[in-house]
VOTOR-926969 format. One record per residue (C-alpha): residue in one letter; x, y, z; residue number from 1. Coordinates in steps of 0.1 Angstrom, whole numbers. Example, Ala and Ser with C-alpha at 12.3 -4.5 7.8 and 13.67 -1.06 7.14 Angstrom:
<sites>
+---------+-------+-------+-------+-----+
: residuo :    c1 :    c2 :    c3 : num :
+---------+-------+-------+-------+-----+
:       A :   123 :   -45 :    78 :   1 :
:       S :   137 :   -11 :    71 :   2 :
+---------+-------+-------+-------+-----+
</sites>
This chain:
<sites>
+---------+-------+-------+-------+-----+
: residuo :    c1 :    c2 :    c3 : num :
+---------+-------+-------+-------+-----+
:       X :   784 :  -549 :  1062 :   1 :
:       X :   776 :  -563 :  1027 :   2 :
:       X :   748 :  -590 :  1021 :   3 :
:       X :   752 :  -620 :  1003 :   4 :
:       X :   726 :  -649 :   992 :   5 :
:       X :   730 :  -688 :   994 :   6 :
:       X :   700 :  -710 :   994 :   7 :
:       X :   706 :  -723 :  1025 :   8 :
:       X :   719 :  -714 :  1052 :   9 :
:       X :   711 :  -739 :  1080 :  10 :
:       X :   739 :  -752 :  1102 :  11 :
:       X :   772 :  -737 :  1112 :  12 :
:       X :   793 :  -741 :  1073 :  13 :
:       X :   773 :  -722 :  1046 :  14 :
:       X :   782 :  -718 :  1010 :  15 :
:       X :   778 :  -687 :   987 :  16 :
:       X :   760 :  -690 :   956 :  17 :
:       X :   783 :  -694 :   925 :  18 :
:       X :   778 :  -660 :   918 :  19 :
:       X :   783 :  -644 :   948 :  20 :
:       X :   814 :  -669 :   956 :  21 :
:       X :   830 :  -649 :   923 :  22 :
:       X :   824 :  -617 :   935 :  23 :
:       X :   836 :  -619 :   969 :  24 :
:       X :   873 :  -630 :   954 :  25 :
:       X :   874 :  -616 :   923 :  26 :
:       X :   858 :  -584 :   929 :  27 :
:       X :   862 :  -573 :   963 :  28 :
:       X :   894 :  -594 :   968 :  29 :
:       X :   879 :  -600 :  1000 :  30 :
:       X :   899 :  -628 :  1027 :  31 :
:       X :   899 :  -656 :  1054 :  32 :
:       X :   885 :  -638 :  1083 :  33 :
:       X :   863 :  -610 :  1069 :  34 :
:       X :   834 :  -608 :  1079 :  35 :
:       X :   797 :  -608 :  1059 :  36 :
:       X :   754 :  -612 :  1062 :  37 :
:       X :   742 :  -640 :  1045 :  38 :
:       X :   703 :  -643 :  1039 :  39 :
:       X :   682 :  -671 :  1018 :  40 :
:       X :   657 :  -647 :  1013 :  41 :
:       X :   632 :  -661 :  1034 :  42 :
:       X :   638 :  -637 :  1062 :  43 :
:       X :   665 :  -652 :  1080 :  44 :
:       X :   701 :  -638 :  1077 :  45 :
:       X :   732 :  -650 :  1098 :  46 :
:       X :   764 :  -632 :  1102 :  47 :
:       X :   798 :  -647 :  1099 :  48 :
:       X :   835 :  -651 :  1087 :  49 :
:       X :   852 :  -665 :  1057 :  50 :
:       X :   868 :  -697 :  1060 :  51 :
:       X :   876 :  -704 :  1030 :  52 :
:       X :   876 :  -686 :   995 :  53 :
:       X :   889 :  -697 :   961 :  54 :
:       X :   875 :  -678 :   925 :  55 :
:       X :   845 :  -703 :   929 :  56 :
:       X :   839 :  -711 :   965 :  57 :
:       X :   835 :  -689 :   991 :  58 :
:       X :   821 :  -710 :  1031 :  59 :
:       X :   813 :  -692 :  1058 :  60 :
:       X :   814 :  -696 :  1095 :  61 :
:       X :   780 :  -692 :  1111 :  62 :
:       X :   789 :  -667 :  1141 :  63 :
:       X :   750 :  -655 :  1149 :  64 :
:       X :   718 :  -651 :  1134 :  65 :
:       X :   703 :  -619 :  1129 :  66 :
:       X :   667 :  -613 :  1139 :  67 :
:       X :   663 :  -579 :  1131 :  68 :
:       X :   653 :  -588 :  1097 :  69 :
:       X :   628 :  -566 :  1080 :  70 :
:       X :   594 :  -579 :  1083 :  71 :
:       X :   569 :  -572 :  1058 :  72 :
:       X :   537 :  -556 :  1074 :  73 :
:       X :   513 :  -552 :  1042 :  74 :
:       X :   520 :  -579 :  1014 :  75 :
:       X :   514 :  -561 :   986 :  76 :
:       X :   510 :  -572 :   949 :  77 :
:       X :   512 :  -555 :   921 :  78 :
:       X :   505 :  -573 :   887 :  79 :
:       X :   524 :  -552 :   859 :  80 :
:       X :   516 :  -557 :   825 :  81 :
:       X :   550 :  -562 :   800 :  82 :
:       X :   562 :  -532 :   786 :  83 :
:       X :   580 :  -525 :   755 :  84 :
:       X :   613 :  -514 :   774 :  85 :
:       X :   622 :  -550 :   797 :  86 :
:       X :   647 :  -517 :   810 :  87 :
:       X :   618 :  -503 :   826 :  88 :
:       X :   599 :  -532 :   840 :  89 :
:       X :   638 :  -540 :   857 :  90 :
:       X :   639 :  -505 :   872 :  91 :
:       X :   604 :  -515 :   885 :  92 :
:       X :   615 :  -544 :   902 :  93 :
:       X :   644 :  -526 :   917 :  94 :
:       X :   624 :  -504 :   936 :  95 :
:       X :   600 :  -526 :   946 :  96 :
:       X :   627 :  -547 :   960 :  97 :
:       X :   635 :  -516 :   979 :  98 :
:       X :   604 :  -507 :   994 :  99 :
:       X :   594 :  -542 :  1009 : 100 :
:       X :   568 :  -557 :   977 : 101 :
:       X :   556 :  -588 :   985 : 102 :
:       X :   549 :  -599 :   952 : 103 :
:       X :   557 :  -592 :   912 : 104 :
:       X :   529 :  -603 :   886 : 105 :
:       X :   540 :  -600 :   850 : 106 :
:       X :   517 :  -603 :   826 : 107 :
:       X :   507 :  -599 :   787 : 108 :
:       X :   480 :  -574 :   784 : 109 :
:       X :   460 :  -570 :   753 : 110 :
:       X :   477 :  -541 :   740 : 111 :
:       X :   517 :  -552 :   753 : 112 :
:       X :   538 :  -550 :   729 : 113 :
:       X :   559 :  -572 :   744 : 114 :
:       X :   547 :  -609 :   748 : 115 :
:       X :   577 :  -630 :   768 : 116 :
:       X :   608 :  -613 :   789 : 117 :
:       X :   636 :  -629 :   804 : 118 :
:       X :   625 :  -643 :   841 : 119 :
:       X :   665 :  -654 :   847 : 120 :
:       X :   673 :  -622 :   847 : 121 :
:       X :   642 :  -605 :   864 : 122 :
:       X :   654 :  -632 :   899 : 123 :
:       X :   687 :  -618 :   893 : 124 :
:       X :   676 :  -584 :   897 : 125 :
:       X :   654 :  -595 :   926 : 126 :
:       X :   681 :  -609 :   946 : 127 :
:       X :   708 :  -578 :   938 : 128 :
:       X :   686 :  -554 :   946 : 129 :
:       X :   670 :  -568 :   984 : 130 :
:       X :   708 :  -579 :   988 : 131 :
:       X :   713 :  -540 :   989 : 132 :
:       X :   687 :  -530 :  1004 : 133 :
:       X :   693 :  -553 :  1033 : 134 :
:       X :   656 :  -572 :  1026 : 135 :
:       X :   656 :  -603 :  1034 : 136 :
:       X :   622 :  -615 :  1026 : 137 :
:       X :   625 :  -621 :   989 : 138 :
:       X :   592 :  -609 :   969 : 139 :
:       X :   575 :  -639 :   947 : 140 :
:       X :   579 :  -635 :   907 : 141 :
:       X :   552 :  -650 :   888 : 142 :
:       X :   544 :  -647 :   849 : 143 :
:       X :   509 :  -647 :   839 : 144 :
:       X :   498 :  -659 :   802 : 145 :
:       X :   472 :  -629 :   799 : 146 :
:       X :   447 :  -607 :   813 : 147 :
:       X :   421 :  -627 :   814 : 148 :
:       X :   440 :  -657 :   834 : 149 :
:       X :   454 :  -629 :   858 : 150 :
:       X :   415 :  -615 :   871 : 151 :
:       X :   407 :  -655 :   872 : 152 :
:       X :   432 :  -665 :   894 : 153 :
:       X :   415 :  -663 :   937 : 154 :
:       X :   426 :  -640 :   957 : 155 :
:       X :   421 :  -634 :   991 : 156 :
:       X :   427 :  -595 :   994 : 157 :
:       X :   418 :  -563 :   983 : 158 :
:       X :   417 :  -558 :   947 : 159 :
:       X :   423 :  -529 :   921 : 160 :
:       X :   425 :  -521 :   885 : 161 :
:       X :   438 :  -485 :   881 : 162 :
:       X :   433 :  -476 :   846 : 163 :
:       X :   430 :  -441 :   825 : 164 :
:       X :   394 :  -434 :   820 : 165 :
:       X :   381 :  -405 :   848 : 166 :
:       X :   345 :  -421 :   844 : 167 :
:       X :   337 :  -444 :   878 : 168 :
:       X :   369 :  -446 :   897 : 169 :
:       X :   372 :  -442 :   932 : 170 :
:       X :   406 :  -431 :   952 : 171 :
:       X :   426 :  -457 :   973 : 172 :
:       X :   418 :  -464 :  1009 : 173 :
:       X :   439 :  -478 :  1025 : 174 :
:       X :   426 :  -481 :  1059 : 175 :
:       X :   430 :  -524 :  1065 : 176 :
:       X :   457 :  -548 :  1071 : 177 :
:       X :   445 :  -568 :  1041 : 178 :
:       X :   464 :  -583 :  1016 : 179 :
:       X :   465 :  -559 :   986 : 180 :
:       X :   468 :  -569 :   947 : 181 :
:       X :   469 :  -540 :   918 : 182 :
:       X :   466 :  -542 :   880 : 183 :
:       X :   485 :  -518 :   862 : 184 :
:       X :   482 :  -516 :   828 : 185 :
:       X :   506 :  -512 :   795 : 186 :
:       X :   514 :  -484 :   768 : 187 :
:       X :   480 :  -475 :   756 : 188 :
:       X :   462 :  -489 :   791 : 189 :
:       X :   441 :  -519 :   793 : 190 :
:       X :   409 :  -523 :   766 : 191 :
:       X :   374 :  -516 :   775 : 192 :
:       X :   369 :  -553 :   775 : 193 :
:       X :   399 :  -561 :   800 : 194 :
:       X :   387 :  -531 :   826 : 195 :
:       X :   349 :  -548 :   823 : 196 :
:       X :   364 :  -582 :   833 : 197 :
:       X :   382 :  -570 :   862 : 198 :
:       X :   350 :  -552 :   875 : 199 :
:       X :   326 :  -578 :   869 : 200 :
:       X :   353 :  -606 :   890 : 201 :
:       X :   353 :  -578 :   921 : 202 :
:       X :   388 :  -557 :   910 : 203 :
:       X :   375 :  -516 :   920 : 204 :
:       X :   385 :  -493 :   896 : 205 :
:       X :   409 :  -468 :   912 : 206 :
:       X :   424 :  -434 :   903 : 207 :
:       X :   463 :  -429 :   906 : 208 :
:       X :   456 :  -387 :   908 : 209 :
:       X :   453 :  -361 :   876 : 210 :
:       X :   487 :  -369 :   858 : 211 :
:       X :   492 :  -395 :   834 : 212 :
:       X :   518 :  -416 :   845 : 213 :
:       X :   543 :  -439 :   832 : 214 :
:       X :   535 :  -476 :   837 : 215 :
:       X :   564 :  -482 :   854 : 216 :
:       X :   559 :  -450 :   876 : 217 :
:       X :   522 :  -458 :   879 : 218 :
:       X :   528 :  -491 :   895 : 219 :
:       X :   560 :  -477 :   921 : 220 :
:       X :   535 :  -453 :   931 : 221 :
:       X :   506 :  -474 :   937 : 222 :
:       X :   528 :  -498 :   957 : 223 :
:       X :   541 :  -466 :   979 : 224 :
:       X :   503 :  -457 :   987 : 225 :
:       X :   491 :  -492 :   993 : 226 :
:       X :   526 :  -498 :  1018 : 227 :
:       X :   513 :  -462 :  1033 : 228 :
:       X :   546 :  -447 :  1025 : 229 :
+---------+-------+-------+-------+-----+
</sites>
């Protein structure tokens, strides 16, 4: 049974988003009666039927909640710095979606080429892809100006940089139920400077394993060993 989102979906009559209103009449020609999941995203999902559908609204008749929502059991972080390709920091997102993150931290890095990307588009993604996935605990999206304001901001968790220099890195334990935040750096890695920052304000430097990754890769796999995947 397909998902769907509206922002709320308290009481027995709940209304589609805009979007989703569309695509439930225009795209899947679907009709009074059928029946659909409905989530806000906070973990909570109800199932019911179509009462009424037009090319704009789609309501729904409550008929149960669903409990059997997945339930994060690590909230994970990863901060990302802003790639060249926004393609690639989308495919990011996707997966993450996918395998339960708990939250997105986009940043610009000394060395990004990039310096803004388009967040509309980035909560769009978000909610398409857990939609699919059948998540219903929306991860957080949060833009950070830079480095810098990224290893100031508290934390109470576990904290990495992983970075490519062999010298003084240690390999990920993940042996706690502690929150869990990782930087991961752009084309070209993070400077000398940002890597000395992040030590000095308690981030420990940690190796990824002997191949040079892809940013993008780099951060799906860090999140897939910190979630003990």
């Amino acid at each position: 049974m397909q998902v769907f989102y509206s922002h709320n979906i308290e009481g027995e009559s709940i209304a589609l988003s805009p979007t989703d209103a569309a695509h439930v009449s225009r795209v899947l020609r679907m009709k009074i009666g059928d029946e659909l999941i409905v989530t806000d995203g906070s973990g909570k999902a109800i199932r019911g039927a179509i009462v009424e559908i037009s090319k704009e609204v789609c309501i729904i008749q409550a008929s149960a909640k669903i409990d059997s929502a997945p339930r994060q059991e690590r909230k994970i972080s990863i901060a990302l710095a802003l790639l060249k390709n926004q393609d690639r920091i989308e495919w990011f997102i996707e997966k993450g979606c996918e395998l339960g993150i708990h939250e997105f931290l986009l940043f610009t890095a000394q060395r990004s080429e990039r310096k803004s990307i388009n967040t509309d588009r980035l909560q769009k993604k978000i909610i398409e892809s857990c939609k699919q996935s059948h998540n219903y605990n929306f991860p957080k999206l949060r833009i950070i100006k830079n480095t810098q304001d990224l290893i100031n901001m508290e934390y109470e968790g576990e904290k990495y940089i992983a970075h490519c220099d062999e010298m003084g890195k240690a390999t990920i334990r993940n042996n706690s139920e502690l929150p869990k935040r990782i930087l991961i750096g752009p084309e070209g890695d993070f400077t000398e400077e940002e890597k000395n920052i992040a030590i000095q304000k308690g981030y420990n430097a940690v190796s990824l394993g002997p191949l040079r990754l892809r940013s993008e890769t780099a951060a799906l796999y860090a999140l897939m060993l910190l979630k003990n995947i």
